[in-house]
N, C-alpha and C positions, 0 to 999 in steps of 0.2 A: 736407584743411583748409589756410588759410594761416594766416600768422603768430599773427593775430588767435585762432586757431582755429574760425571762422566758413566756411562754405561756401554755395553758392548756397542750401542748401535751410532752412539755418540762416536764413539772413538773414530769407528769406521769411518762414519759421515767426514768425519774432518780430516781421516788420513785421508780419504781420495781426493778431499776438495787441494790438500798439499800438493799431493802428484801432479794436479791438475795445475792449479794458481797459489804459491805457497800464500802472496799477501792475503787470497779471499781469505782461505783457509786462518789467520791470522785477526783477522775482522771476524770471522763465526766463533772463534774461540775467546775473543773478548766479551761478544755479545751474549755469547753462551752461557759466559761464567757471572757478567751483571747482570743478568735473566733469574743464575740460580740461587743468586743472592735473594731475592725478592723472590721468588717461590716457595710455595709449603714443601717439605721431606718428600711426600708422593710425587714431587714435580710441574710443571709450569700446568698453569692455569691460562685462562682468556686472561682475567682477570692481574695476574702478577705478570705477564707480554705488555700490556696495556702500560702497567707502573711503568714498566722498567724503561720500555720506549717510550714512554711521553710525560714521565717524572725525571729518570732519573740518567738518561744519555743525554739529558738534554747541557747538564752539568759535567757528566764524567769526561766524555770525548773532549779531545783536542780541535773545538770549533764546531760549528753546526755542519761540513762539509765531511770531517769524519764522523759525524754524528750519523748521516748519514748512508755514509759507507759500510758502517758499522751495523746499521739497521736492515742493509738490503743483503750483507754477505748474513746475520741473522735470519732471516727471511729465507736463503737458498738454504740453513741447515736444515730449519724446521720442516721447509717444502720436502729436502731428504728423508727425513726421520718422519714426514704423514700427515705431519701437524699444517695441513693445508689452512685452514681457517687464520692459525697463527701466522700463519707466513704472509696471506695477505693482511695482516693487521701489521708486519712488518715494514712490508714494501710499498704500504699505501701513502695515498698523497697527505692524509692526515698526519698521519708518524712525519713526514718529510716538514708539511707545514710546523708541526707544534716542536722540533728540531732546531728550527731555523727563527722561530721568533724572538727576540732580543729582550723586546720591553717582561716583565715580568705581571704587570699586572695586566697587556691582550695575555699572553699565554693563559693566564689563569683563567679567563674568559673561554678562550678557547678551550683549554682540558675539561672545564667544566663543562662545556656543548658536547665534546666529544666522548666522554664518558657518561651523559646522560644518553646521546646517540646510540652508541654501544650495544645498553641494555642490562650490561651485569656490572653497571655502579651501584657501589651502598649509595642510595637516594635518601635526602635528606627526608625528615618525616616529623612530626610531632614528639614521636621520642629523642630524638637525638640530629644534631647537625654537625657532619662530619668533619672534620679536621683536613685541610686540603693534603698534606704529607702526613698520614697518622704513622705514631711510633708505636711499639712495646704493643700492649694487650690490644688496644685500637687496630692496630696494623692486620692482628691475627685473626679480628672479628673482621673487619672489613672483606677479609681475602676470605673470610669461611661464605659471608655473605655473597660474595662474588662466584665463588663456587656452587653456590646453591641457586643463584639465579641463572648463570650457565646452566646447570643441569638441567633446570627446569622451563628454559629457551630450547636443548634439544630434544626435552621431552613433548613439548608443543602444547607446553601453558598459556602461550601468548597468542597463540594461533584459534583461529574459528571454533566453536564448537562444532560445528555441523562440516563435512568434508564442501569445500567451495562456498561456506560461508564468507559472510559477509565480516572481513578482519577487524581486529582492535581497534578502536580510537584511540589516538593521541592520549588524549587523557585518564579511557580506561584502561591500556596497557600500565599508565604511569601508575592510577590507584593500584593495579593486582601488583606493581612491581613495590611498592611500599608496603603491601600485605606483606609478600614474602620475608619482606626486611624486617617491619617489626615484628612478622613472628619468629625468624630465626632470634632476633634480640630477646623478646621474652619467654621463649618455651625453652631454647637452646642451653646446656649447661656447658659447665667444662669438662676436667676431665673426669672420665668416667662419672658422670653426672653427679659428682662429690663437691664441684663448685657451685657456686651462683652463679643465675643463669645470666648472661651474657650483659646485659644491661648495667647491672649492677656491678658487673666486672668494670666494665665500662666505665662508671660514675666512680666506682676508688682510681681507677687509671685518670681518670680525668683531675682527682682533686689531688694527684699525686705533681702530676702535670703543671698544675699552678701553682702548688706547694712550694715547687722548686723554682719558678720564676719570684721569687722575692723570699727574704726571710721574713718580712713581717705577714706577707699574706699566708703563708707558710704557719705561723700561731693564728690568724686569723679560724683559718680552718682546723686547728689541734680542738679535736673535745669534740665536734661535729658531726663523724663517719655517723655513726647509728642514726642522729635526725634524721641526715640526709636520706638513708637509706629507706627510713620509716616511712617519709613523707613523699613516694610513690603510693601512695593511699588516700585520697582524701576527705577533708571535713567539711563543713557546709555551713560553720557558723556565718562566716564571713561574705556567704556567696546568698544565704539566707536575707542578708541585710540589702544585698544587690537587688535580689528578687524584689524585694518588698517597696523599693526603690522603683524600680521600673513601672512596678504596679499601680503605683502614684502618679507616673505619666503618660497609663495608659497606651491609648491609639497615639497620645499630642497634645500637648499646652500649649499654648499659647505666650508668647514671652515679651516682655515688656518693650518700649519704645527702646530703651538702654540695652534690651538683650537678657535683661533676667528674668529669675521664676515670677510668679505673682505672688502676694504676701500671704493668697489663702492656700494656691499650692505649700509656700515654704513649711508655714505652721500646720497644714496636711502630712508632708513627710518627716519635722520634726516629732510630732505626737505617733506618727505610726510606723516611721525604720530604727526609731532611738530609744531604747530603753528606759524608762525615767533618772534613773541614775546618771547616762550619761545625754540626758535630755540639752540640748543649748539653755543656759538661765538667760537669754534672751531672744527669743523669737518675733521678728519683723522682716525688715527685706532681707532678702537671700543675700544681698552684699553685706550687711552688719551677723548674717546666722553663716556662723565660721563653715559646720560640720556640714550643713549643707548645702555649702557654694563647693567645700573642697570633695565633695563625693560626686557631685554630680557632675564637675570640671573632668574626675579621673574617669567617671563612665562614657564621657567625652573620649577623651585621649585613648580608654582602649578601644574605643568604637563598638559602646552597646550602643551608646546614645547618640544624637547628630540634629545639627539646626537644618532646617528646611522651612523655607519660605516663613521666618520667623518663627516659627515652633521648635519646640523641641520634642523629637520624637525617637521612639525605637528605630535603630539600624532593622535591616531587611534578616540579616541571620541571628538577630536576639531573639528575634520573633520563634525560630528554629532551634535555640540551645536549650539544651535540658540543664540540670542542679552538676550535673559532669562538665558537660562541655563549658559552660559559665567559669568552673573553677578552673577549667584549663585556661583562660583567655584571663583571668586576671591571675593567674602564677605567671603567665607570659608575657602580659604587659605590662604590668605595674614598675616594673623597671625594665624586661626588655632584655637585648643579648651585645651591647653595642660595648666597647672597650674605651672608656670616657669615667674622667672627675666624677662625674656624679654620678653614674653608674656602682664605681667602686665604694662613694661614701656609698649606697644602697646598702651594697655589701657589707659594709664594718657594720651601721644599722642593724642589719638582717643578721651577721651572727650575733653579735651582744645580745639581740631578743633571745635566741635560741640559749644560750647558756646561762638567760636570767638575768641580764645586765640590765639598768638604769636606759632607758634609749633618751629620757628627758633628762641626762647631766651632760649635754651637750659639750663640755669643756674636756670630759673623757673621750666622749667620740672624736672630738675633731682631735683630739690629741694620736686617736691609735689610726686616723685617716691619713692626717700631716706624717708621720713616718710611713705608711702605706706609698701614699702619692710622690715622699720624697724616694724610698727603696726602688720603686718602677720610672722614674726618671721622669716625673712628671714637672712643670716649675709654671709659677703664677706670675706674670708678666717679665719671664724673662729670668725668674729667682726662686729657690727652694719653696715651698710653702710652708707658710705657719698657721698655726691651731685655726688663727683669726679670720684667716684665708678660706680654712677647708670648712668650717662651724656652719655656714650659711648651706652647703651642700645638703645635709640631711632632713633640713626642715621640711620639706615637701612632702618627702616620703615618711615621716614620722607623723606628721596631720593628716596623711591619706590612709596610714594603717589605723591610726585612733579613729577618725568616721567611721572605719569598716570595723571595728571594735576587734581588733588584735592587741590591744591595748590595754590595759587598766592602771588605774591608780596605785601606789604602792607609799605605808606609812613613810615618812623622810626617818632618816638612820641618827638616833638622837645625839651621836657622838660625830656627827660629822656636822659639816657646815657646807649651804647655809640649810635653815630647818625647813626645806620646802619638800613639799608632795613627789614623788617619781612616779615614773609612768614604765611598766613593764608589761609585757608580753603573755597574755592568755596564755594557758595549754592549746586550745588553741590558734592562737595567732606564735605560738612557735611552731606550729605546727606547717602556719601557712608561710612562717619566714623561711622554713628550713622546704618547701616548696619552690619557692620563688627561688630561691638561693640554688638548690636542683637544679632546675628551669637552665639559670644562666651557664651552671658548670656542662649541662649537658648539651647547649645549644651556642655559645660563644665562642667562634674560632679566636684561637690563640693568639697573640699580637706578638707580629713577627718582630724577633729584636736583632 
């Protein structure tokens, strides 16, 4: 193509549609040109047809009825210029429906059916959750993605092994089509394979991304880039302490009339998940033994652990996680990817740990959470939030990282006030904050403003 994004056969195509219908001719020429907007330099993809008709005509066109027109005088270019496949992805009733839907969040429903449909969507996956309109670096990995699953749709990856075999399931076409994704994301570099491979391209574009939705989240994240980057690796102190946990409940306990441990489980798991150092100095019922009501509560919520028929016992896939897969299920759920108050205190938490900060002088955190909460337009019954307001937000998650010992004690600073103990962040448990913190930058869609 030149500048224009026009080529001989372009040109062609749409002088004769002129001769023929100047308006068609008029509609291919618009659809043309927002088609090559959203294309790579080589030219239209499955994958940027798709964008453009069912992202981005949906907005540009004057109504869903030129959207439409727009879409089917589209549809006869391409059907000119070969691109039969494109043309019906033009002319189809999908392009028509996802055109004409009004509400914004059916549409969103439906783009996502029909781009999972498809075949050559970046499917979401354990490394990453796409951004439903991804910009900048995201856009170009998406579109490299989509091109490499095209290819490998007509090369006939998805199809039988054996000639009239027996076709893909549902769900092993979706596993091989998440191969493909994250391995273009991890093997894949930039250019001339002088950048970081794609992933990690990714995760700067991402924290660029949120940087610029607030200025305080924006310092939240300054000093971080290399944790982040690091903690695609993981460590096992943390997941160590889960293990040994589990292993204390066996096949199943048995749980009291109230729903709790028993006093010889609890002082079982006190003496042998807790180091002596940070042993409870009082062990009896699990409601009075802090660390191991609040560990066992979170192996609840990410669902190692689960009550049945009064017991408390392992989930059906704990039983199946290795020392990897465990660290992946508590980077994932310990706070999760949802765009909420406490979520965000996690966050201010989670970096403080990483760059060394006090996480037990609560009065600083809620303080860098309170301008956090107020820059994103968040407000506490109606009214900006203060310190007093956001302070309560981070307790949870600072007594579930202390159980899991990301934690330790730290002398109090003789010149400051008042002369009490801190609690900071392991090398490892910065390790696992700048984890968790990963996690959400790479799996949180954006909150649309």
């Amino acid at each position: 193509m030149n500048g224009s994004g026009m080529d001989d056969a372009v040109w062609a195509a749409l002088s004769y549609f002129d001769s023929v219908d100047p308006a068609l001719a008029a509609d291919a020429r618009l659809g043309w040109d927002g088609l090559v907007d959203v294309s790579p330099p080589a030219g239209p993809t499955q994958h940027s047809v798709q964008t453009f008709l069912w992202v981005y005509l949906r907005h540009a066109a004057e109504g869903p009825d030129r959207a439409v027109d727009i879409a089917r005088a589209l549809g006869d270019l391409l059907d000119r210029l070969g691109r039969v496949g494109y043309a019906e992805i033009a002319r189809s009733s999908v392009t028509e429906e996802l055109v004409r839907i009004p509400d914004d969040a059916a549409w969103l429903q439906r783009y996502r059916a029909a781009t999972e449909q498809s075949g050559i969507g970046a499917v979401d996956s354990e490394l990453v959750t796409w951004q439903d309109a991804p910009t900048g670096v995201e856009r170009t990995i998406v579109e490299k993605i989509g091109e490499t699953l095209e290819v490998a749709t007509i090369a006939g990856e998805f199809e039988p092994a054996k000639p009239g075999g027996r076709p893909l399931g549902v769900n092993a076409e979706a596993v091989r089509r998440r191969g493909i994704t994250d391995a273009v994301l991890t093997s894949d570099r930039g250019k001339d394979n002088s950048e970081a491979v794609l992933l990690e391209q990714l995760l700067d574009h991402r924290i660029e991304l949120w940087s610029n939705y607030s200025a305080p989240r924006a310092e939240l994240y300054l000093g971080l880039r290399e944790a982040l980057h690091d903690a695609a690796e993981p460590v096992y102190g943390c997941v160590r302490r889960v293990e040994s946990f589990i292993g204390c409940i066996g096949d199943g306990v048995m749980l009291t009339d109230a729903g709790y441990l028993p006093d010889d489980v609890v002082a079982g798991i006190a003496r042998t998940v807790f180091p002596v150092a940070e042993r409870p100095a009082f062990i009896g019922r699990e409601l009075d033994t802090e660390k191991v009501r609040t560990l066992r509560r979170l192996l609840m919520r990410v669902r190692l652990l689960r009550r049945s028929a009064g017991r408390l016992v392992p989930t059906a896939r704990t039983r199946q996680l290795s020392s990897d897969g465990l660290w992946r299920v508590l980077t994932a759920g310990i706070v999760g990817t949802e765009y909420h108050p406490d979520t965000i205190a996690a966050e201010v938490v989670l970096a403080r740990m990483i760059v060394g900060h006090d996480v037990a002088d609560s009065e600083a955190t809620a303080q860098d959470l309170t301008r956090l909460l107020r820059a994103e337009g968040w407000t506490h019954t109606g009214e900006e939030p203060a310190p007093e307001h956001a302070e309560p937000l981070a307790e949870t998650l600072v007594a579930e990282l202390s159980a899991l010992g990301a934690l330790e004690r730290s002398e109090p600073d003789l010149s400051a006030r008042p002369q009490t103990p801190g609690s900071v962040a392991t090398e490892e448990g910065k390790r696992f904050a700048a984890a968790v913190l990963r996690h959400r930058l790479l799996h949180t869609r954006y909150p649309s403003t």
